[in-house]
C-alpha atoms as an extended CHARMM CRD file, in Angstrom:
* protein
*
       105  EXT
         1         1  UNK       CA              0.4670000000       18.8960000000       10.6820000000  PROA      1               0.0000000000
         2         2  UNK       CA             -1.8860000000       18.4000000000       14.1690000000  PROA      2               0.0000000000
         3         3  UNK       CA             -2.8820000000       14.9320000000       14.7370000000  PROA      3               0.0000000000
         4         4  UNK       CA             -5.8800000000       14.8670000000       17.0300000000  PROA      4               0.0000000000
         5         5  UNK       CA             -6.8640000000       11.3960000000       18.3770000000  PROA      5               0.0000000000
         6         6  UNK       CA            -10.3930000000       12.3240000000       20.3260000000  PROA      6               0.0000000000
         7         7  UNK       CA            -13.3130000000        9.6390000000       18.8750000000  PROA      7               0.0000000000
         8         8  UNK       CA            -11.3260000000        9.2260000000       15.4950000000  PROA      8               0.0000000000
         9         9  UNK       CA             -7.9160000000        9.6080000000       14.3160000000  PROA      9               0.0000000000
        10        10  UNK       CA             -7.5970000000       13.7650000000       12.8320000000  PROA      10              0.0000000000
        11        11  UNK       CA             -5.2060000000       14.8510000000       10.7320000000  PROA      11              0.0000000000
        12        12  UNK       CA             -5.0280000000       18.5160000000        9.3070000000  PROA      12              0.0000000000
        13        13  UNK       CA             -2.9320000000       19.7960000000        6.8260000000  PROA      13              0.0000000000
        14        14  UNK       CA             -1.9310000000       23.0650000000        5.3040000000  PROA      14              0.0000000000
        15        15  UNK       CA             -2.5010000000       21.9480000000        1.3970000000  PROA      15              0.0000000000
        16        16  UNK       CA             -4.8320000000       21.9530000000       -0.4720000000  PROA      16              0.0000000000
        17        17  UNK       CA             -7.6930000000       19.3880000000       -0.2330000000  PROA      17              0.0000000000
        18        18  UNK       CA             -7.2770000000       18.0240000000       -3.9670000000  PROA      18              0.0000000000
        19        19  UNK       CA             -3.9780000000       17.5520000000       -3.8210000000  PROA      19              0.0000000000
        20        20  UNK       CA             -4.0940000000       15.5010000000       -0.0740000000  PROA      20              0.0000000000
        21        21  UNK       CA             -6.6000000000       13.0640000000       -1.2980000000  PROA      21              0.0000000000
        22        22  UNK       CA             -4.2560000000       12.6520000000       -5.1500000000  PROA      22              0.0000000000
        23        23  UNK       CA             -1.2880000000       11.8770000000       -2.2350000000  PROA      23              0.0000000000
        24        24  UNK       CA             -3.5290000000        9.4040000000       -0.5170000000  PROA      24              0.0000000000
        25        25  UNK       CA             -4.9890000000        7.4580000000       -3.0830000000  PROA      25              0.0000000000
        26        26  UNK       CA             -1.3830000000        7.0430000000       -5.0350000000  PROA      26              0.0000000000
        27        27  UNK       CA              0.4890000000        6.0570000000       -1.4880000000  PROA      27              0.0000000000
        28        28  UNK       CA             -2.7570000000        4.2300000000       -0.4470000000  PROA      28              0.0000000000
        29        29  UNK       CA             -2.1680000000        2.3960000000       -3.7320000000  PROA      29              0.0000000000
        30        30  UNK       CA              1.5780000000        1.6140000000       -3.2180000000  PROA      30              0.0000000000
        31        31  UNK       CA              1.1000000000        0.3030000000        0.2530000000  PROA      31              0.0000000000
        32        32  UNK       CA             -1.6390000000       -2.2040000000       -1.6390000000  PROA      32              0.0000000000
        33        33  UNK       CA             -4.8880000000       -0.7200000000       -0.1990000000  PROA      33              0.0000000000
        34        34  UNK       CA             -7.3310000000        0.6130000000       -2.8590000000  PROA      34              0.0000000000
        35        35  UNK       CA             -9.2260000000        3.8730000000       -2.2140000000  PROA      35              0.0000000000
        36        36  UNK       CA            -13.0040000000        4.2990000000       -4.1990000000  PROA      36              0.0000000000
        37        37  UNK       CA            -14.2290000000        7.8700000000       -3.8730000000  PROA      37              0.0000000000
        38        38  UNK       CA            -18.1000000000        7.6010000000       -2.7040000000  PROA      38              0.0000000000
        39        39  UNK       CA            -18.8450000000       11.5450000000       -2.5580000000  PROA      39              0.0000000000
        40        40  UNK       CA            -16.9790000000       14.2750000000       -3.7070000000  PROA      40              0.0000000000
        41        41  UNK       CA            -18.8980000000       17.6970000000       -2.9760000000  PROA      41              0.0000000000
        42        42  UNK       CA            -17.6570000000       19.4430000000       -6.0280000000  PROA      42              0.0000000000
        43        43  UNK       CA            -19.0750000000       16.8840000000       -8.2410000000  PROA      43              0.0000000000
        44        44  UNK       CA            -22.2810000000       17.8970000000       -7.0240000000  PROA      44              0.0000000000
        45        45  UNK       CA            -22.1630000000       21.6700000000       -7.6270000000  PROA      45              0.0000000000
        46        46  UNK       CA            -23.4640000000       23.5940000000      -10.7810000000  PROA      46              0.0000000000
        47        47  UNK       CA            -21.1890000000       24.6170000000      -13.3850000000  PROA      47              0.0000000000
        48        48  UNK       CA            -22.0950000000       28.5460000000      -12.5390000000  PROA      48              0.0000000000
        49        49  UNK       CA            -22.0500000000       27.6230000000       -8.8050000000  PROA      49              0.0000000000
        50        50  UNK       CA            -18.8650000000       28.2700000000       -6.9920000000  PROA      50              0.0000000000
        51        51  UNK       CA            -17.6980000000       26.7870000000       -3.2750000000  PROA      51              0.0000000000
        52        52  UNK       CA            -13.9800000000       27.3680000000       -2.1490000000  PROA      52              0.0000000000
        53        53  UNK       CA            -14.7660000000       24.5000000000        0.2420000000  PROA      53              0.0000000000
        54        54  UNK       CA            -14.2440000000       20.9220000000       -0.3110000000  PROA      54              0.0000000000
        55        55  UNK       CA            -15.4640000000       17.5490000000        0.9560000000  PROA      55              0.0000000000
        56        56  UNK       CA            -14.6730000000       13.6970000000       -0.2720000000  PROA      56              0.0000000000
        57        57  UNK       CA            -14.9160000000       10.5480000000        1.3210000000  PROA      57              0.0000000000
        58        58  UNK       CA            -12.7140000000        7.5860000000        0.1860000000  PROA      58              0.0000000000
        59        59  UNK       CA            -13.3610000000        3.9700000000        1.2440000000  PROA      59              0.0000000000
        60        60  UNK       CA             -9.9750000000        1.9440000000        1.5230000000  PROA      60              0.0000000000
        61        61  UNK       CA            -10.1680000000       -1.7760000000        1.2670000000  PROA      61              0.0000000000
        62        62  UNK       CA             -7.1660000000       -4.1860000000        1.9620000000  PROA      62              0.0000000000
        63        63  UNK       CA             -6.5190000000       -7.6540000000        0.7330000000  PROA      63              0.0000000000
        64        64  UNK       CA             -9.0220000000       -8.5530000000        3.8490000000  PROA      64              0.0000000000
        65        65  UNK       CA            -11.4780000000       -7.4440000000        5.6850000000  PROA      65              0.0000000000
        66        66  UNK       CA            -14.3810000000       -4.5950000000        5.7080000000  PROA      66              0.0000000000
        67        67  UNK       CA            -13.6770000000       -1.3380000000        4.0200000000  PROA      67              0.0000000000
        68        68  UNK       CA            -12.8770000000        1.7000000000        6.2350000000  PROA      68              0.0000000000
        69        69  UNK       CA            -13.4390000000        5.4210000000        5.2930000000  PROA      69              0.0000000000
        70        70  UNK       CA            -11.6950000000        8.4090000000        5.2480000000  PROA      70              0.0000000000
        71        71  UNK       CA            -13.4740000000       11.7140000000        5.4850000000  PROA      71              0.0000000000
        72        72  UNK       CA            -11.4150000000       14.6900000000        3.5590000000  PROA      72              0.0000000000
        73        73  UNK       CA            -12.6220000000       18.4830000000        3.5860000000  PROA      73              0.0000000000
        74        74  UNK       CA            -10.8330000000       21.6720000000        3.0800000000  PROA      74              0.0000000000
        75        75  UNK       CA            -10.2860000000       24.9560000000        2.6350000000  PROA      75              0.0000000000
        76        76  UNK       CA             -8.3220000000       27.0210000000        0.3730000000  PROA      76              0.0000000000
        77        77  UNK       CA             -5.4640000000       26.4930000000        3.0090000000  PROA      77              0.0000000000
        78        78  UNK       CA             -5.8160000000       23.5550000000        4.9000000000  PROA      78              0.0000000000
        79        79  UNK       CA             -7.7500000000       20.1670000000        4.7460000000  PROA      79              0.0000000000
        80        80  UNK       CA             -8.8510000000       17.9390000000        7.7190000000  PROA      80              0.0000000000
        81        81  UNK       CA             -8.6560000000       14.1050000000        7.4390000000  PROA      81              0.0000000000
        82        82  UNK       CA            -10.5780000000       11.7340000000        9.2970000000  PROA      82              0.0000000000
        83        83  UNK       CA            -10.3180000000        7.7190000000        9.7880000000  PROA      83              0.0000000000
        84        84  UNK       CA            -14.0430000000        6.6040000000       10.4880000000  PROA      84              0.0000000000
        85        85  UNK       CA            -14.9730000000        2.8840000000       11.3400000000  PROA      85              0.0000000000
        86        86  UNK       CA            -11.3520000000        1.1460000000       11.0250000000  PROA      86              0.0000000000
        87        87  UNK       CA            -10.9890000000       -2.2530000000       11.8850000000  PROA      87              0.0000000000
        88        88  UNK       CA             -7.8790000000       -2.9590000000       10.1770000000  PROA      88              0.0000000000
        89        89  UNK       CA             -4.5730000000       -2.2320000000       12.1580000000  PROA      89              0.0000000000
        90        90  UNK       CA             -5.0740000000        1.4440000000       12.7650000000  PROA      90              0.0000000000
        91        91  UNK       CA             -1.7650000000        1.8810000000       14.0170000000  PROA      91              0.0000000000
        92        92  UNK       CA             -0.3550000000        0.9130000000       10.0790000000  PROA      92              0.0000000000
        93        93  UNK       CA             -3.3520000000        3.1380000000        8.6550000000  PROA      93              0.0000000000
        94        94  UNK       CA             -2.3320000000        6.2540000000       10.8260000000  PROA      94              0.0000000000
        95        95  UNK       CA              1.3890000000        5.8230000000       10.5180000000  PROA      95              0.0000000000
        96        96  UNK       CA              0.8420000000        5.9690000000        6.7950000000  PROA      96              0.0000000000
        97        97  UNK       CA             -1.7190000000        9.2550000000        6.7000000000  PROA      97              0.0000000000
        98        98  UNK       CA              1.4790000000       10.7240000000        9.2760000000  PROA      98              0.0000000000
        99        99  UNK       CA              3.5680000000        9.7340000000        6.3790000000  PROA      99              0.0000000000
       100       100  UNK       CA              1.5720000000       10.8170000000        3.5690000000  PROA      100             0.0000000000
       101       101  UNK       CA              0.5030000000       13.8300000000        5.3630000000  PROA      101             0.0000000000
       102       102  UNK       CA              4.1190000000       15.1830000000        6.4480000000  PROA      102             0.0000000000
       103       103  UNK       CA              5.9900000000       14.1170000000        3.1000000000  PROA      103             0.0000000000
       104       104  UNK       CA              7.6800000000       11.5690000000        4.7740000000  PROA      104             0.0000000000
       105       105  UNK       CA              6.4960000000        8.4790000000        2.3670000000  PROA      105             0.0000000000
């Protein structure tokens, strides 16, 4: 796993994007944050279409506070992860993606 902290914490993975954003939402949901999937790109496709490519965006609320988002897209054999407009404690949000991420939680 990379972690790239540039404008917004990055995270990328070699898994498979469905599977990282199942891991997220269940560890998201044992910490007590709750994740809502806004967009999910496959959702949008035709049934004959086909796209090895994915893209979802979760918004995580805690107890308090505005919502922040998490941008997921993949590949086949990797999938990025992106924390967009946190203003809970980032440091607890991106130790917990590390954790989810590396199989450490």
């Amino acid at each position: 796993m990379n972690v790239n902290f540039g404008t917004a914490p990055l995270f990328v993975i070699a898994q498979e994007c469905s599977l990282v954003v199942e891991q997220i939402c269940h560890h998201f949901f044992e910490a007590g944050l709750q994740t809502v999937c806004t967009f999910d790109l496959r959702t949008t496709l035709q049934a004959d279409e086909k796209c090895e490519c994915q893209m979802v965006v979760l918004l995580v609320y805690a107890k308090e506070g505005p919502p922040f988002s998490l941008f997921i897209s993949g590949e086949p054999d990797y999938t990025t992860v992106t924390l967009q407009n946190c203003h809970f404690d980032t440091e607890l949000i991106t130790n917990l993606l590390s954790g989810v991420l590396s199989g450490n939680v």
